[in-house]
C-alpha positions as CSV (number, residue, x, y, z in Angstrom):
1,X,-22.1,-26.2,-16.6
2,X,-18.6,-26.6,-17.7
3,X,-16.4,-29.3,-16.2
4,X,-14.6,-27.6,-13.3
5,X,-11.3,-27.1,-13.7
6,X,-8.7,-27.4,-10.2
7,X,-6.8,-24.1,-10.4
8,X,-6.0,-22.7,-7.3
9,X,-3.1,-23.8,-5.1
10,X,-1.2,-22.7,-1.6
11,X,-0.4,-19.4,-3.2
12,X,-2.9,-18.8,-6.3
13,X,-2.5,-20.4,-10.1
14,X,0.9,-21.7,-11.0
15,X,2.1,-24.0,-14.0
16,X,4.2,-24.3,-17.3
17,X,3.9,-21.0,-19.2
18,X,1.7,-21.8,-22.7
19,X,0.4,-26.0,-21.3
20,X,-1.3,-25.0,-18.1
21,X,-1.8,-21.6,-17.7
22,X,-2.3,-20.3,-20.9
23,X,-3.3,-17.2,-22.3
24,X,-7.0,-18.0,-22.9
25,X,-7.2,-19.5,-18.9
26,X,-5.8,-15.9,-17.7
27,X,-8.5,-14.1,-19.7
28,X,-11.1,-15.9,-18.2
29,X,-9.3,-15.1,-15.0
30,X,-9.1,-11.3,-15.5
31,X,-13.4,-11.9,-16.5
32,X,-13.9,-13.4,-13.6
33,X,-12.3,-10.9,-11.2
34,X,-14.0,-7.8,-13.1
35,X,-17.4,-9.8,-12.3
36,X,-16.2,-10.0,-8.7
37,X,-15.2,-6.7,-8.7
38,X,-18.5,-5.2,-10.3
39,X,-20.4,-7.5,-7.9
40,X,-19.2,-5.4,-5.3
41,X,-19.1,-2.0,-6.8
42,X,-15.3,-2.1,-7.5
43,X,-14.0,-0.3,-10.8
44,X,-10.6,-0.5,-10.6
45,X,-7.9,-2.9,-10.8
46,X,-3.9,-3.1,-10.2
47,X,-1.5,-5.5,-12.2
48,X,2.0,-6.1,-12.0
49,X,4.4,-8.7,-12.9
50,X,7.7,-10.3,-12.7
51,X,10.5,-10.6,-15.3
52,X,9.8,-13.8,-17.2
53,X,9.2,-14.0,-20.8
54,X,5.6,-15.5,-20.3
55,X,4.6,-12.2,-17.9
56,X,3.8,-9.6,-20.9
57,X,1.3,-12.4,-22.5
58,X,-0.3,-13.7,-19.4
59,X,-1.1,-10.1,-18.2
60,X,-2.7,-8.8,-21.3
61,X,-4.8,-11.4,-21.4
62,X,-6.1,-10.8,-18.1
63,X,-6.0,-7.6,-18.7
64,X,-8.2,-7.6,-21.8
65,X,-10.6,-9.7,-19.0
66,X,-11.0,-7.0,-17.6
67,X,-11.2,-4.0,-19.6
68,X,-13.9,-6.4,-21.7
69,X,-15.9,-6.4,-18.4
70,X,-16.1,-2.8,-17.6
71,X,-13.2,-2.9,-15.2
72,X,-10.4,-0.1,-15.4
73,X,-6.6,-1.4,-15.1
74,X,-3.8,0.4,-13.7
75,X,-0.8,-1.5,-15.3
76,X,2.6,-1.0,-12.5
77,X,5.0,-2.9,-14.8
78,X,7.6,-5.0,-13.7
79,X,8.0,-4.8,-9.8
80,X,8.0,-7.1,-6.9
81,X,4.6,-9.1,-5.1
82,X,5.2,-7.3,-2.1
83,X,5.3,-4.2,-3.7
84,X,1.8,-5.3,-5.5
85,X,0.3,-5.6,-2.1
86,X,1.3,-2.7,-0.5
87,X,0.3,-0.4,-3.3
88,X,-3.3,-2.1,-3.7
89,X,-3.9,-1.7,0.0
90,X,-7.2,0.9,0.4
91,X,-6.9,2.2,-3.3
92,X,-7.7,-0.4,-5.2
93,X,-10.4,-3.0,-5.2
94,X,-8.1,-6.3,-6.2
95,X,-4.3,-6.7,-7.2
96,X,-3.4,-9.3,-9.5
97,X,0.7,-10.3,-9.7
98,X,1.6,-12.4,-12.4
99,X,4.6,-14.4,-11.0
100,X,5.3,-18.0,-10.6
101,X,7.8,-16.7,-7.6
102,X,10.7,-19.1,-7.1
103,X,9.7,-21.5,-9.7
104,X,12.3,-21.8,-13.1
105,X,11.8,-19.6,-16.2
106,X,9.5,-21.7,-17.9
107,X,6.5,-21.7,-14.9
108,X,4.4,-18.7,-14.5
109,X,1.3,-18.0,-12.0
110,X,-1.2,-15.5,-10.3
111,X,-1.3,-14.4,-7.0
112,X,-4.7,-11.8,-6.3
113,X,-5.0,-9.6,-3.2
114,X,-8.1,-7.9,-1.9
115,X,-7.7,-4.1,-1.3
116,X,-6.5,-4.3,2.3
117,X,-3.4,-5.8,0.6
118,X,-4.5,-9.7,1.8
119,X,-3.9,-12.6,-0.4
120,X,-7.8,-13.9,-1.1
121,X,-9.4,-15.3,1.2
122,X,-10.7,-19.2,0.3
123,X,-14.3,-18.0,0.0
124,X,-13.4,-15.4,-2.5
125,X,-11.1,-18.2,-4.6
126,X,-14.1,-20.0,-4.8
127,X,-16.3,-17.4,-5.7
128,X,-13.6,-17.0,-9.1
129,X,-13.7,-20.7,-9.4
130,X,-17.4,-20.9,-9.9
131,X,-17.1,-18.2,-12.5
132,X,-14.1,-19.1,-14.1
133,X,-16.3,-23.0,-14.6
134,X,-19.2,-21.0,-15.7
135,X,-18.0,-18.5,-17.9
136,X,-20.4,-18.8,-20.9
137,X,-23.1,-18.0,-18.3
138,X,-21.6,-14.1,-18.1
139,X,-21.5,-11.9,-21.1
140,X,-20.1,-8.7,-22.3
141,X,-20.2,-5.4,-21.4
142,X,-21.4,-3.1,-24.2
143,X,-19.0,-0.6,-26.2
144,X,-19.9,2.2,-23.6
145,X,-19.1,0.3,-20.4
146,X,-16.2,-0.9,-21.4
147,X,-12.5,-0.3,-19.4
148,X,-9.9,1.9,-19.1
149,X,-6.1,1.1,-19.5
150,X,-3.6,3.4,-17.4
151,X,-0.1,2.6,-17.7
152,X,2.0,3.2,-14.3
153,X,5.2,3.3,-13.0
154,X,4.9,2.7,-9.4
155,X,8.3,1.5,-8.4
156,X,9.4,4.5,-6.8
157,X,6.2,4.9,-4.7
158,X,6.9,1.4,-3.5
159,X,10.4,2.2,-2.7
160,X,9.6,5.2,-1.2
161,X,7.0,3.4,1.3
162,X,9.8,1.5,2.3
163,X,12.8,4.1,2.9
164,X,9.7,6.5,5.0
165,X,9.2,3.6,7.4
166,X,12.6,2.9,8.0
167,X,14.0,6.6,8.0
168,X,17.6,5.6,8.9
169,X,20.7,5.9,7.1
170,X,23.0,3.1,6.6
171,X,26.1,4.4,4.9
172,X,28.1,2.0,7.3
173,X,27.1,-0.9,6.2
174,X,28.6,-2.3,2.6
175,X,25.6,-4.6,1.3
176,X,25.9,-7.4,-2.1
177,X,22.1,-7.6,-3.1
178,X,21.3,-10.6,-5.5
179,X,18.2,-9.9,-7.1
180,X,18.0,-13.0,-8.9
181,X,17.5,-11.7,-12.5
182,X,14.1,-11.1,-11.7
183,X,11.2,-8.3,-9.7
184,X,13.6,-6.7,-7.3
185,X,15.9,-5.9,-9.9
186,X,13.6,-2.9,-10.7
187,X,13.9,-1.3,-7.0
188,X,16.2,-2.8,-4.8
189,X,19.1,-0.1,-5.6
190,X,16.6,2.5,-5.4
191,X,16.3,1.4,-2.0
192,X,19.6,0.9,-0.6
193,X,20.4,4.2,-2.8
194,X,18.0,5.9,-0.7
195,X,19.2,4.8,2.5
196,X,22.7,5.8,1.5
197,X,24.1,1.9,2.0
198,X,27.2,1.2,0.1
199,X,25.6,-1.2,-1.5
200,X,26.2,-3.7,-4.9
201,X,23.8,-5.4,-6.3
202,X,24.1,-8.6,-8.5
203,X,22.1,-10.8,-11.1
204,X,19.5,-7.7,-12.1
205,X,20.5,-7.8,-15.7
206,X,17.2,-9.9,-16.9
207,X,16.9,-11.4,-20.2
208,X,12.8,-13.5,-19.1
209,X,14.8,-16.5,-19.1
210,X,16.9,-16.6,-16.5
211,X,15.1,-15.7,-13.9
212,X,16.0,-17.6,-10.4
213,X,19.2,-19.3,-12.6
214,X,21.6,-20.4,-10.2
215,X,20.9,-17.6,-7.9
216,X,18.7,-16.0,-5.7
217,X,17.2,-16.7,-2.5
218,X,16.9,-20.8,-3.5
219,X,20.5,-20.6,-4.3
220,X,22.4,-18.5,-1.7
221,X,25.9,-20.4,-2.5
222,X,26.3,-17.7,-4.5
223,X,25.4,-14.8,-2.6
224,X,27.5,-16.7,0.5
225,X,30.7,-16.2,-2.1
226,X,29.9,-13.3,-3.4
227,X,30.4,-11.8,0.2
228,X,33.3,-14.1,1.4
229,X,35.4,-12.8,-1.4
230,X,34.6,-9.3,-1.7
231,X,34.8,-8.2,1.7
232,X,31.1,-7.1,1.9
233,X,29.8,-7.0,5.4
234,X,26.6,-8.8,4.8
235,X,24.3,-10.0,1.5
236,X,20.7,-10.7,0.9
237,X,19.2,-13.0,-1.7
238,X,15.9,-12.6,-3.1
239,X,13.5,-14.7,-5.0
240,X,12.0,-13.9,-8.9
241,X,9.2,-12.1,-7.0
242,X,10.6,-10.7,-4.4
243,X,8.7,-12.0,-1.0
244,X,11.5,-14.0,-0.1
245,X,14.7,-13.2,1.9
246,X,17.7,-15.1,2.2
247,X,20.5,-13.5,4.6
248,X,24.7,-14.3,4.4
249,X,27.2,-12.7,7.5
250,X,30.3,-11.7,6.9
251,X,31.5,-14.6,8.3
252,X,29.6,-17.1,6.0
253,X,26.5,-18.0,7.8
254,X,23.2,-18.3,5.5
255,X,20.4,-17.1,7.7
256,X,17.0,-18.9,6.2
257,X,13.7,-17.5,7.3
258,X,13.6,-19.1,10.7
259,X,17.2,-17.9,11.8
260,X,16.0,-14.3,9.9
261,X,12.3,-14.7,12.5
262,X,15.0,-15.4,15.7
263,X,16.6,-12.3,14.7
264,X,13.8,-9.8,14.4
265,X,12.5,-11.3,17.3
266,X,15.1,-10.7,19.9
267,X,15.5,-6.9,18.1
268,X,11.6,-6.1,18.2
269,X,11.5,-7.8,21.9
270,X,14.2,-5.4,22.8
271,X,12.4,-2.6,21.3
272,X,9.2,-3.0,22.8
273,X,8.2,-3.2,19.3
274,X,7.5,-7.5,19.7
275,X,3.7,-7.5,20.2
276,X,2.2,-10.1,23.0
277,X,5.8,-11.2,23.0
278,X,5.0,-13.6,20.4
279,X,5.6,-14.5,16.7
280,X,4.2,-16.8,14.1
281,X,5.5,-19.3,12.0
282,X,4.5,-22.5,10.0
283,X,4.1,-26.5,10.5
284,X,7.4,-26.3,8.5
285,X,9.7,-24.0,11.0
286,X,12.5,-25.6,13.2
287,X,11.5,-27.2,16.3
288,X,14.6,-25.4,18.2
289,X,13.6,-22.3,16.6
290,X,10.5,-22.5,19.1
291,X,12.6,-24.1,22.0
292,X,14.8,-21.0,21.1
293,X,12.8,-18.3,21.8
294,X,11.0,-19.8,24.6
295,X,14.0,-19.0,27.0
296,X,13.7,-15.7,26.0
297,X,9.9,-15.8,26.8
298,X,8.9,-15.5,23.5
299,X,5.9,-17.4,22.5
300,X,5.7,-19.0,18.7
301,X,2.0,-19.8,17.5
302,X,2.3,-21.9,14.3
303,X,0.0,-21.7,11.0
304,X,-0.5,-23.8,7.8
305,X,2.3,-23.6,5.2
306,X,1.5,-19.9,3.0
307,X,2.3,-16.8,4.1
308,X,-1.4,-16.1,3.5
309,X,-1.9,-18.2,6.6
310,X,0.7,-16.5,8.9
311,X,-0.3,-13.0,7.7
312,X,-4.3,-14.4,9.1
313,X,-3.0,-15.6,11.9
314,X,-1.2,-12.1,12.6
315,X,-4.0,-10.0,12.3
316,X,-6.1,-12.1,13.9
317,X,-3.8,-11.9,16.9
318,X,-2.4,-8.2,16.2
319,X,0.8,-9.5,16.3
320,X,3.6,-7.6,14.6
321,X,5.9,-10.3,13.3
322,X,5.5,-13.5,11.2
323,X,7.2,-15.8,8.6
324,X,8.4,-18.5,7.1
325,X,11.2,-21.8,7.0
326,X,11.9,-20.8,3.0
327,X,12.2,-16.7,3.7
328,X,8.9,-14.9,3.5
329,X,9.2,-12.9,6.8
330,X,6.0,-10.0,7.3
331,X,6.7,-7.6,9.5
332,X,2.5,-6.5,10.1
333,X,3.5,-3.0,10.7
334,X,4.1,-2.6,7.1
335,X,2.8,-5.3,5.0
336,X,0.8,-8.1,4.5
337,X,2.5,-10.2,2.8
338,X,6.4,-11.5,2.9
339,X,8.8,-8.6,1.4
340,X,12.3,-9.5,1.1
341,X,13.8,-5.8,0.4
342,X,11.8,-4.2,3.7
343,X,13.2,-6.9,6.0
344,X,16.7,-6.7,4.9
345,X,16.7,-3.3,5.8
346,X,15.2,-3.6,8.8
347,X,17.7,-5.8,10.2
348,X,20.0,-3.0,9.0
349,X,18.2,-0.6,10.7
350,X,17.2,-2.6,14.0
351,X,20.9,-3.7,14.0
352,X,22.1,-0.2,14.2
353,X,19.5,1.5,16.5
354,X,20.7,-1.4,18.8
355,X,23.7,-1.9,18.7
356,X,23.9,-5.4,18.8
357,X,25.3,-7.8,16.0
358,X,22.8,-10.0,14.0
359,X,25.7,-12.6,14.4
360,X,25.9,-12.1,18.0
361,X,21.7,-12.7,18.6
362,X,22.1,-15.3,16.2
363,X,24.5,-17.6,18.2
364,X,22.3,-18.7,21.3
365,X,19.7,-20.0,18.5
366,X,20.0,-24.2,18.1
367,X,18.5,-25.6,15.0
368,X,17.9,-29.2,15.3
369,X,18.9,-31.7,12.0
370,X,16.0,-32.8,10.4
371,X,15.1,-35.1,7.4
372,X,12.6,-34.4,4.6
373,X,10.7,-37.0,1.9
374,X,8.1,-37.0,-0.3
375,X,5.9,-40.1,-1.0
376,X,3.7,-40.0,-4.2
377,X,-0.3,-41.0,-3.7
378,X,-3.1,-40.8,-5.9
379,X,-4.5,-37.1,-5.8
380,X,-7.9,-38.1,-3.9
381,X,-6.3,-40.1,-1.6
382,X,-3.8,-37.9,0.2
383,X,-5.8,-36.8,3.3
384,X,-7.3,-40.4,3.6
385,X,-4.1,-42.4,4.0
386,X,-2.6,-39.4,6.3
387,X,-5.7,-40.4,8.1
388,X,-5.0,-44.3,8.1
389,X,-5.0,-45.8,10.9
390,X,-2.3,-47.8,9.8
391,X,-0.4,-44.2,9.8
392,X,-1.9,-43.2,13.0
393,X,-0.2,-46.2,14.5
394,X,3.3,-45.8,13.1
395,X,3.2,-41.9,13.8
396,X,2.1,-42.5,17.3
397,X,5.1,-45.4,17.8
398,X,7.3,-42.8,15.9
399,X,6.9,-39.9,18.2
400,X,7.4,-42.0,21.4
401,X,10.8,-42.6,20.2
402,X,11.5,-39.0,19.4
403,X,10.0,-38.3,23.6
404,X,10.0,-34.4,23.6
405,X,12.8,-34.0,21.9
406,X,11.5,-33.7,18.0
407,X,8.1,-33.8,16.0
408,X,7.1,-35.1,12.9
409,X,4.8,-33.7,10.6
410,X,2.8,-35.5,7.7
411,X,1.0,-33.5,5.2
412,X,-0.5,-33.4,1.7
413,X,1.4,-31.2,-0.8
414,X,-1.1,-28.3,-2.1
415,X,0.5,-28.5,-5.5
416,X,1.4,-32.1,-6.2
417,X,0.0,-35.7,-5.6
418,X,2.1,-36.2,-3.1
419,X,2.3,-36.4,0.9
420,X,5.5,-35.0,2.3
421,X,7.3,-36.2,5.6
422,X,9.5,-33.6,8.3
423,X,10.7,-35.2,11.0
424,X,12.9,-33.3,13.0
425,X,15.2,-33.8,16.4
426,X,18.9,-34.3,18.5
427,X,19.3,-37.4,16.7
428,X,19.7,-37.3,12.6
429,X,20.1,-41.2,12.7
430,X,17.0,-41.5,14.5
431,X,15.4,-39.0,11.9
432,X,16.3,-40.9,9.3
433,X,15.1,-44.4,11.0
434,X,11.6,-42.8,11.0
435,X,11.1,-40.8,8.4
436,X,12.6,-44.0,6.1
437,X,9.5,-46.0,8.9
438,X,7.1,-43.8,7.4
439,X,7.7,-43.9,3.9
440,X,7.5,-47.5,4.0
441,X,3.8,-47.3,5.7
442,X,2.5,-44.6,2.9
443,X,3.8,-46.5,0.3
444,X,1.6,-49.8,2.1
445,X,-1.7,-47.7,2.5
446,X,-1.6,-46.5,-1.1
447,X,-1.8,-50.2,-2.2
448,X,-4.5,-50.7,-0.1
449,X,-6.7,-47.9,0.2
């Protein structure tokens, strides 16, 4: 047995392009899915990928995988991860996006979906694990069983998913779209063309290395000036892949995911279209985002960080509407997975059927300050000092002093050795006392654990 290899992370394989994820890793990747795939009487598998330079070479390699293991490939191109998971949803058996999301140029990654359009579920990642660690142990298909290739474009089915569910015009509305040099830049004017928005969009001229450059849903300064001094009357930023949403008003406010998820919520509520009366968000989402909504009587369940998790928790609870802090919002009536081009026009749409100004909903929500750290810790030892008891101690003194008017949470990172700190209420003085406390404690049970 080889010596297993940690690949998987919060949302699927991700490093530096050519030193960890290589080209001869995502072959063994694209083997192990068509051995998953035959295992359950699959035969065909969907690809896509973002704009980086690294994306052609990664998904060849897979790719060959497959077709080298008697699995047929339907290649989409360049498109967004969203778009990946609604297209694979009941007509193909897996979807593989290769993407490293809002990471720099230089990172790539794979994210694989099942064929209801779900991220994998942790039993299945382990299943690909096990093969990818015993690869020798499976061997070739023979010249007759071999794969077929099918090159696709499947941008304009994805758009046109997305302009049948709204089915509203928006000529009204003048729209800057930032794209972010990367996935979108393939749809989102098909889109907004569609819907008949007077729409611009920026950053779409892609070169693989600037992807997510100074831009983009991680950088929305520049979306935020891009409307202030053109006169647009609102903008949306996207990430390289696309399953992120960033949102700027006319007047200048940046709308992250929990503002976009107050939003939605008071829209859908209004609509009857807000299921249970109740959303869900993560660990990581405002603690006067819930307070927020609760006047409204709108109940917020929250999930581990991954929009994997909140899409689980969703279904689980047929619940209609879901998201994240950093912009992945799902709305479950259409996909399963964050989509930042869908949920800016739904806002557009829900905004016009109603009436009712997204800056108007969004002025009764209070976000509370909050201050963030990271603490580095040996990789085996971050859920054993988060389960210290000299941590227990501190974070029970530490909440005491916040009452009921904050929260803290401590957590591991899923992609670095590190354990990161929130802490979150009225006071940002008092935020910074503890989160500064509980550095200091980390920092003590790593020397002594």
């Amino acid at each position: 047995m080889n010596k297993k290899t940690e690949l998987f992370g919060t949302d699927g394989i991700r490093g530096i392009a050519n030193k960890f994820l290589t080209p001869s890793l995502c072959y063994k990747v694209g083997k192990a899915l068509a051995i998953l795939t035959k295992e359950q009487n699959g035969s065909c598998v969907l690809i896509g990928g973002d704009t980086r330079l690294s994306t052609d070479s990664f998904k060849f390699s897979i790719i060959s995988g497959l077709l080298s293991h008697g699995v047929n490939v339907v290649d989409a191109g360049i498109l967004p991860t969203p778009a990946v998971s609604n297209l694979c949803a009941n007509k193909y058996d897996y979807a593989i996006m290769i993407t490293a999301s809002h990471n720099p140029p230089q990172d790539n990654g794979i994210k694989i979906f099942d064929n209801f359009g779900n991220k994998l579920s942790e039993q299945k990642i382990a299943k690909l694990q096990y093969i990818i660690d015993n690869a020798d142990d499976y061997g070739l298909q023979t010249f007759d069983k071999l794969g077929k290739y099918n090159a696709l474009n499947l941008v304009q089915e994805y758009c046109d998913n997305v302009v049948k569910n709204i089915a509203i015009t928006l000529d009204r509305v003048k729209v800057a779209i930032d794209c972010s040099f990367g996935a979108c830049s393939t749809c989102a004017s098909k889109v907004f063309e569609s819907l008949k928005a007077d729409y611009t969009v920026f950053n779409s001229e892609y070169t693989g290395l600037n992807i997510n450059k100074d831009c983009g849903a991680l950088h929305p300064e520049f979306i935020r000036k891009t409307v202030e001094m053109n006169d647009f009357d609102i903008g949306f930023a996207y990430d390289g892949d696309g399953d992120r949403v960033v949102c700027v008003l006319k007047d200048g406010r940046v709308l992250d995911g929990d503002s976009i998820l107050y939003v939605l919520a008071h829209y859908m509520q209004k609509l009857n279209m807000l299921y249970g009366n109740t959303v869900v968000a993560t660990v990581l989402s405002n603690f006067g985002l819930e307070h927020s909504l609760k006047k409204y009587g709108i109940k917020m369940l929250r999930t581990a960080v991954g929009d994997k998790n909140v899409s689980t928790m969703m279904q689980s609870q047929k619940l209609a509407l879901g998201g994240e802090k950093a912009g992945h919002i799902i709305f479950g009536d259409f996909s399963k997975t964050g989509d930042g081009i869908f949920i800016s026009v739904l806002l557009l749409k829900l905004e016009k059927i109603t009436g009712i100004k997204i800056g108007d909903i969004l002025n009764d929500l209070i976000l509370y300050p909050y201050v963030e750290d990271n603490v580095v810790v040996p990789f085996n030892k971050k859920q054993t000092i988060i389960e210290a008891g000299i941590i227990k101690t501190a974070l029970d003194e530490c909440l005491q002093s916040l009452a009921d008017k904050g929260r803290i949470v401590l957590r591991p990172s899923g992609t670095e050795n590190k354990i990161r700190i929130l802490v979150e209420g009225q006071d940002n003085n008092l935020n910074a006392q503890i989160c500064s406390l509980l550095h200091e404690k980390i920092e003590l049970a790593v020397k002594y654990l």
